[in-house]
PyMOL Python script that loads the backbone (N, CA, C, O; Angstrom):
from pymol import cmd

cmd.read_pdbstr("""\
ATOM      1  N   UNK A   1     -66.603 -28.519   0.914  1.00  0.00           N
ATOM      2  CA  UNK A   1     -65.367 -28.921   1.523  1.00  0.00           C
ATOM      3  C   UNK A   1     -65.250 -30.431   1.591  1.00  0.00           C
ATOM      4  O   UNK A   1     -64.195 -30.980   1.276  1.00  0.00           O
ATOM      5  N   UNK A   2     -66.302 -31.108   1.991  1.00  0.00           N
ATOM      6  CA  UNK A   2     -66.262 -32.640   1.816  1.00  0.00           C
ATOM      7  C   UNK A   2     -66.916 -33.059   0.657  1.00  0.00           C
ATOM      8  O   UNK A   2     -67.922 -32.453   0.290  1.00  0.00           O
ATOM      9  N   UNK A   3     -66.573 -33.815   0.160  1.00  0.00           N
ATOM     10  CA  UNK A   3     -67.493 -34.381  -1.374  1.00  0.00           C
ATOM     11  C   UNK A   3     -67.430 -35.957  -0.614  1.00  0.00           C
ATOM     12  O   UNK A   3     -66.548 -36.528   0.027  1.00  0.00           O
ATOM     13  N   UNK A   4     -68.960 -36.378  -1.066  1.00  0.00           N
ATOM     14  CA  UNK A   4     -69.082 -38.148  -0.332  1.00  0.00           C
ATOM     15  C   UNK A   4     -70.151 -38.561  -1.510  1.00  0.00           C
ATOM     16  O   UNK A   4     -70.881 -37.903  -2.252  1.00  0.00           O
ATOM     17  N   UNK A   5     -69.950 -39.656  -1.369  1.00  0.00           N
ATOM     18  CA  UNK A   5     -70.550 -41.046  -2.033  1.00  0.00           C
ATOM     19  C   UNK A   5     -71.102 -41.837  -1.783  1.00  0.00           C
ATOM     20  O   UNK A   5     -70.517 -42.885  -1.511  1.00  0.00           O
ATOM     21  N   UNK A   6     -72.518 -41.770  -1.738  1.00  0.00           N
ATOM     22  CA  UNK A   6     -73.593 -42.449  -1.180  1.00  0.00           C
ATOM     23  C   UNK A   6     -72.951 -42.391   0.671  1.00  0.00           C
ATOM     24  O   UNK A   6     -72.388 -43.310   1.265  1.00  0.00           O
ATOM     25  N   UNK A   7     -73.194 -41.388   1.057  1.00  0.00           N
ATOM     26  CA  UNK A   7     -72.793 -41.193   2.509  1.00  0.00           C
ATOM     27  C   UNK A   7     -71.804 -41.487   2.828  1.00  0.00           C
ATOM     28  O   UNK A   7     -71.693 -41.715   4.033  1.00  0.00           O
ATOM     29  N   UNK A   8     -70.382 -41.667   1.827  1.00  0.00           N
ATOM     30  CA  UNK A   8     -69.231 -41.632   2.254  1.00  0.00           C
ATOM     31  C   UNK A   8     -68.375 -40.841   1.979  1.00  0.00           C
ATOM     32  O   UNK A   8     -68.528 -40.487   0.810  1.00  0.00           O
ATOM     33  N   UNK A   9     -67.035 -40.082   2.723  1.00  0.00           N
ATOM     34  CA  UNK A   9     -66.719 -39.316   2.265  1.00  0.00           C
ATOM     35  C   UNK A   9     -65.612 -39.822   1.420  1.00  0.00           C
ATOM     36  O   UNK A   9     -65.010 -40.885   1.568  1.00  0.00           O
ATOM     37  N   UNK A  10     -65.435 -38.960   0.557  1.00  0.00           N
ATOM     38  CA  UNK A  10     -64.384 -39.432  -0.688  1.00  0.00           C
ATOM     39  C   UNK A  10     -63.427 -38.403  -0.866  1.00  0.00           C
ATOM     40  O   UNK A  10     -62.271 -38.723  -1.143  1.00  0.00           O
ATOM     41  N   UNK A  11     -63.699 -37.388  -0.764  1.00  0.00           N
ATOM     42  CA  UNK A  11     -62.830 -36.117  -0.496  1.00  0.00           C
ATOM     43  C   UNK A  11     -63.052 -35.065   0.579  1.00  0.00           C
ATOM     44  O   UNK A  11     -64.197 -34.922   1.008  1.00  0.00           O
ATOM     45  N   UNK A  12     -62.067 -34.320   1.049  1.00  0.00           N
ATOM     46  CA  UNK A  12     -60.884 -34.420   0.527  1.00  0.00           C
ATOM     47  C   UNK A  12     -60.031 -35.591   1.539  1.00  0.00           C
ATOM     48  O   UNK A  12     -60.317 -35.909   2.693  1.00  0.00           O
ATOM     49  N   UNK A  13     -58.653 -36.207   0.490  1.00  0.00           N
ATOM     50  CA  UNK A  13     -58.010 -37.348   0.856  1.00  0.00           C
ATOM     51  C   UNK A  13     -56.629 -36.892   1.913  1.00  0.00           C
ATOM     52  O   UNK A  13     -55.936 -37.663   2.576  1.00  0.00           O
ATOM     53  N   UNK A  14     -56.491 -35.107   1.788  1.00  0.00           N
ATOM     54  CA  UNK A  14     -55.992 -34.799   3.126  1.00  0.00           C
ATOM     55  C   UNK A  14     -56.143 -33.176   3.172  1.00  0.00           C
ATOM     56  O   UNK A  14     -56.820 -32.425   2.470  1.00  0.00           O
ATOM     57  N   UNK A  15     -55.513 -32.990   3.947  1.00  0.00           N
ATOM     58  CA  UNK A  15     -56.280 -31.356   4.690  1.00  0.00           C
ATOM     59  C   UNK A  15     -55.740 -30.210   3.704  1.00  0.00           C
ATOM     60  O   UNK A  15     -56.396 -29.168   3.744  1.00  0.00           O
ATOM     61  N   UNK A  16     -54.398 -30.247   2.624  1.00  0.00           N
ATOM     62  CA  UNK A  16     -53.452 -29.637   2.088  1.00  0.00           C
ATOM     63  C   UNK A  16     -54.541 -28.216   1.531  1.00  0.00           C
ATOM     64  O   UNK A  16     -54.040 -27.149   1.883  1.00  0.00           O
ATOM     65  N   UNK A  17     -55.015 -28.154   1.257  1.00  0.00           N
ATOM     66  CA  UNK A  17     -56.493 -27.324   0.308  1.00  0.00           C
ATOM     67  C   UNK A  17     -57.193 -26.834   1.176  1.00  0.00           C
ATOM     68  O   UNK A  17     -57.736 -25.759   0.923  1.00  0.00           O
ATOM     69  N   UNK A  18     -57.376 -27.390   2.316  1.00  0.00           N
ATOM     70  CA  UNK A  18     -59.052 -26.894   3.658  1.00  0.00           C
ATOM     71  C   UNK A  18     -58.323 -25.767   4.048  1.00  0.00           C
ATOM     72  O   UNK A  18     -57.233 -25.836   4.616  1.00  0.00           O
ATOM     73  N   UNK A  19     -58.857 -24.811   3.778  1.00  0.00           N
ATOM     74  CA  UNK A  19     -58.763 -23.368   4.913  1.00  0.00           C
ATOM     75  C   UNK A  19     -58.360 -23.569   6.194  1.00  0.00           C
ATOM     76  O   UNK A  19     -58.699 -24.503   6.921  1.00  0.00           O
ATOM     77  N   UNK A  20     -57.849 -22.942   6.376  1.00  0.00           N
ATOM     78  CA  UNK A  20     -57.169 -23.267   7.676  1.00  0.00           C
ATOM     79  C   UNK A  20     -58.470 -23.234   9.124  1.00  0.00           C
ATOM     80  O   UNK A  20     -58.280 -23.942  10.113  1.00  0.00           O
ATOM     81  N   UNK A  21     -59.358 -22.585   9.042  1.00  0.00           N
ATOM     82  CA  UNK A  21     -60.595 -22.305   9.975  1.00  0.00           C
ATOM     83  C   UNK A  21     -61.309 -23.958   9.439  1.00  0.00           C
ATOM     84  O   UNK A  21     -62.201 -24.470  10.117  1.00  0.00           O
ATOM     85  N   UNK A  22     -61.090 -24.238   8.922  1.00  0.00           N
ATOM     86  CA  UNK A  22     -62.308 -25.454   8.488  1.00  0.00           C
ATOM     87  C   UNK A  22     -61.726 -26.706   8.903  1.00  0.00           C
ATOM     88  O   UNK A  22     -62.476 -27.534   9.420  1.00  0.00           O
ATOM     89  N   UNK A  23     -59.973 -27.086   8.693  1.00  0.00           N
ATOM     90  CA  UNK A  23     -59.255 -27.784   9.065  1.00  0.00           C
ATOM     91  C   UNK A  23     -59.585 -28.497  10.246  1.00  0.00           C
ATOM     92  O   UNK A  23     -59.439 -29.698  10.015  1.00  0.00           O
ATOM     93  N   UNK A  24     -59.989 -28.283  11.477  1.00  0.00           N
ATOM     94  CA  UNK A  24     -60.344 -29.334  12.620  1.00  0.00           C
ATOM     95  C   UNK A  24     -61.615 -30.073  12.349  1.00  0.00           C
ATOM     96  O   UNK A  24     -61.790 -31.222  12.755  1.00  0.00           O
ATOM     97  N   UNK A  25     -63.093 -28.954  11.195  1.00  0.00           N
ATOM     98  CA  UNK A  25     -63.942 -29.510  11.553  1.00  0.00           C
ATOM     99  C   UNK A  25     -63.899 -30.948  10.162  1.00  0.00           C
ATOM    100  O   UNK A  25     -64.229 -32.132  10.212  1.00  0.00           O
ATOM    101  N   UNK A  26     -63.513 -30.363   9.412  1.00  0.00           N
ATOM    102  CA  UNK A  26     -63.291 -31.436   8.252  1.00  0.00           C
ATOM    103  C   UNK A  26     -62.232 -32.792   8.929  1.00  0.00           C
ATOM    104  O   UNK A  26     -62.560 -33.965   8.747  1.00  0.00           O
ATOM    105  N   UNK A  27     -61.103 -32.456   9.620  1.00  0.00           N
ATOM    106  CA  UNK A  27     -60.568 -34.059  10.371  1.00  0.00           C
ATOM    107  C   UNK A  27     -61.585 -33.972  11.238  1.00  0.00           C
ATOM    108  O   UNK A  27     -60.925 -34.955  10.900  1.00  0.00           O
ATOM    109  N   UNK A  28     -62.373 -33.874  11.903  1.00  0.00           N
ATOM    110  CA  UNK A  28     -63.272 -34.478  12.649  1.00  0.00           C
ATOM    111  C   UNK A  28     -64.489 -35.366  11.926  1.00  0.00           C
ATOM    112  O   UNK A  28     -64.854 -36.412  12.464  1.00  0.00           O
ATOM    113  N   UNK A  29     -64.947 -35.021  10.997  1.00  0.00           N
ATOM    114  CA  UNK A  29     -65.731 -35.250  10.308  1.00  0.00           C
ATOM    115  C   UNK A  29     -65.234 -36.565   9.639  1.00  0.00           C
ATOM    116  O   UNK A  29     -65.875 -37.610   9.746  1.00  0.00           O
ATOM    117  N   UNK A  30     -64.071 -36.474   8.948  1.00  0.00           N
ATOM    118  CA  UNK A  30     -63.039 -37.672   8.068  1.00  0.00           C
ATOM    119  C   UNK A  30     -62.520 -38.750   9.124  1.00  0.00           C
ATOM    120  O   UNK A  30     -62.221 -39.874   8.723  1.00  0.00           O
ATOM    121  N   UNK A  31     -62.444 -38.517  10.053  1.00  0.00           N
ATOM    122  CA  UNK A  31     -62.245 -39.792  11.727  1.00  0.00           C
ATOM    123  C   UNK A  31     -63.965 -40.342  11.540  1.00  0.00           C
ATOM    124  O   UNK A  31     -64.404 -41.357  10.998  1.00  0.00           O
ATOM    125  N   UNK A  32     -64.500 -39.485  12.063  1.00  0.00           N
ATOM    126  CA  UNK A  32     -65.962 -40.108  12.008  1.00  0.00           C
ATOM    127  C   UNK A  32     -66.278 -41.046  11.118  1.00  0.00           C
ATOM    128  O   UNK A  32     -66.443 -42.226  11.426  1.00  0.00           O
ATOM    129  N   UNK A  33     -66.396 -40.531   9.815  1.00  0.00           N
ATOM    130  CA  UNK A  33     -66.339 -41.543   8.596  1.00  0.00           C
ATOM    131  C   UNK A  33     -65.605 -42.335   8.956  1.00  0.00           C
ATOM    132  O   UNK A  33     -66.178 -43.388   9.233  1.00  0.00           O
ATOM    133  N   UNK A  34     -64.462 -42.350   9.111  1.00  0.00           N
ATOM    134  CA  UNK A  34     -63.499 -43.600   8.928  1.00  0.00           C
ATOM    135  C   UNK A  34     -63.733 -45.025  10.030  1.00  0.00           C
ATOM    136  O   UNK A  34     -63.639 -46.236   9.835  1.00  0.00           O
ATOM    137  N   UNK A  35     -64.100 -44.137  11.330  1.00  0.00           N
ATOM    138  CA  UNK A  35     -64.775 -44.823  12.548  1.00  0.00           C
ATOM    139  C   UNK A  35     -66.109 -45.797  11.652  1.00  0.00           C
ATOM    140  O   UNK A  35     -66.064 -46.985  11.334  1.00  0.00           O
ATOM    141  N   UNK A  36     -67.253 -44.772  11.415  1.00  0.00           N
ATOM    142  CA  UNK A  36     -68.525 -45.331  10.741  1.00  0.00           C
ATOM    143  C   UNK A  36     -68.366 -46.563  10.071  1.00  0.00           C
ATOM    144  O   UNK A  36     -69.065 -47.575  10.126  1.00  0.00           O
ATOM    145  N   UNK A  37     -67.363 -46.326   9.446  1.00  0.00           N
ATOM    146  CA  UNK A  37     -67.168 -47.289   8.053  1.00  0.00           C
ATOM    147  C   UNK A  37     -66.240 -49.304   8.383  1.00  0.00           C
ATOM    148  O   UNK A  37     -66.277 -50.408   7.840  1.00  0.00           O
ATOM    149  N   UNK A  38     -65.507 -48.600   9.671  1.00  0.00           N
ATOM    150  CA  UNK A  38     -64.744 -49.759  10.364  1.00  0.00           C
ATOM    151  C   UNK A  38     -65.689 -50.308  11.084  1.00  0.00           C
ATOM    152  O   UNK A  38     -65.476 -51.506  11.271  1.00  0.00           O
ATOM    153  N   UNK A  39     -67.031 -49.752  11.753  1.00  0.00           N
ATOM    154  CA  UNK A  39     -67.557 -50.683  12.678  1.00  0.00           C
ATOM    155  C   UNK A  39     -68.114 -51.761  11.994  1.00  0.00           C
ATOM    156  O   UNK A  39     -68.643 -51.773  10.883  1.00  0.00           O
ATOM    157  N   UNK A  40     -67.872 -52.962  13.051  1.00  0.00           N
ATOM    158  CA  UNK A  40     -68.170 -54.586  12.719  1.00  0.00           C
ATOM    159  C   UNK A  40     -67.456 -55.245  11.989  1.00  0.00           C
ATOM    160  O   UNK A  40     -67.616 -56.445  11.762  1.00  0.00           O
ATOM    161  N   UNK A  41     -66.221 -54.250  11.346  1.00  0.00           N
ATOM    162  CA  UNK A  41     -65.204 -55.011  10.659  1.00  0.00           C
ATOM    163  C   UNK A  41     -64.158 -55.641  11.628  1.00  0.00           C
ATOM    164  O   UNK A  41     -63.807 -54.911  12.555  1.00  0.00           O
ATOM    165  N   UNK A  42     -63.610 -56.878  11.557  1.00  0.00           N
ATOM    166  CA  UNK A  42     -63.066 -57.806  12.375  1.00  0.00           C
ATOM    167  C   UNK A  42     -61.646 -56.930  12.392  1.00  0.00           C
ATOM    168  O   UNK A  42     -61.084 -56.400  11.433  1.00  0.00           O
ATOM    169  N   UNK A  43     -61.269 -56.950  13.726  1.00  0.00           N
ATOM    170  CA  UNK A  43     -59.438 -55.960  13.617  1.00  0.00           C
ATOM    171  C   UNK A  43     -58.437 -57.349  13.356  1.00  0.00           C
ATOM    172  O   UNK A  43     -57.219 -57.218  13.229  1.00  0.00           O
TER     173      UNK A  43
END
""", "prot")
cmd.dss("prot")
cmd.show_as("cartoon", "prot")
cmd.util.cbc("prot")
cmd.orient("prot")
């Protein structure tokens, strides 16, 4: 359900495809990443 790249996720780029049961845990997962990836970057 997620495909990542060297520990990032790269897919999927939105929920349109995720089963509907998998749907919260995959956006939870894709926030996380996105969180992970912003820390220490200047806002």
């Amino acid at each position: 359900m997620l495909r990542t790249r060297d520990g990032v996720i790269v897919a999927p780029s939105d929920l349109s495809h995720t089963p509907g049961w998998a749907k919260p845990i995959v956006a939870a997962a894709i926030k996380v990443d996105a969180r992970k990836r912003n820390q220490g970057k200047p806002r």
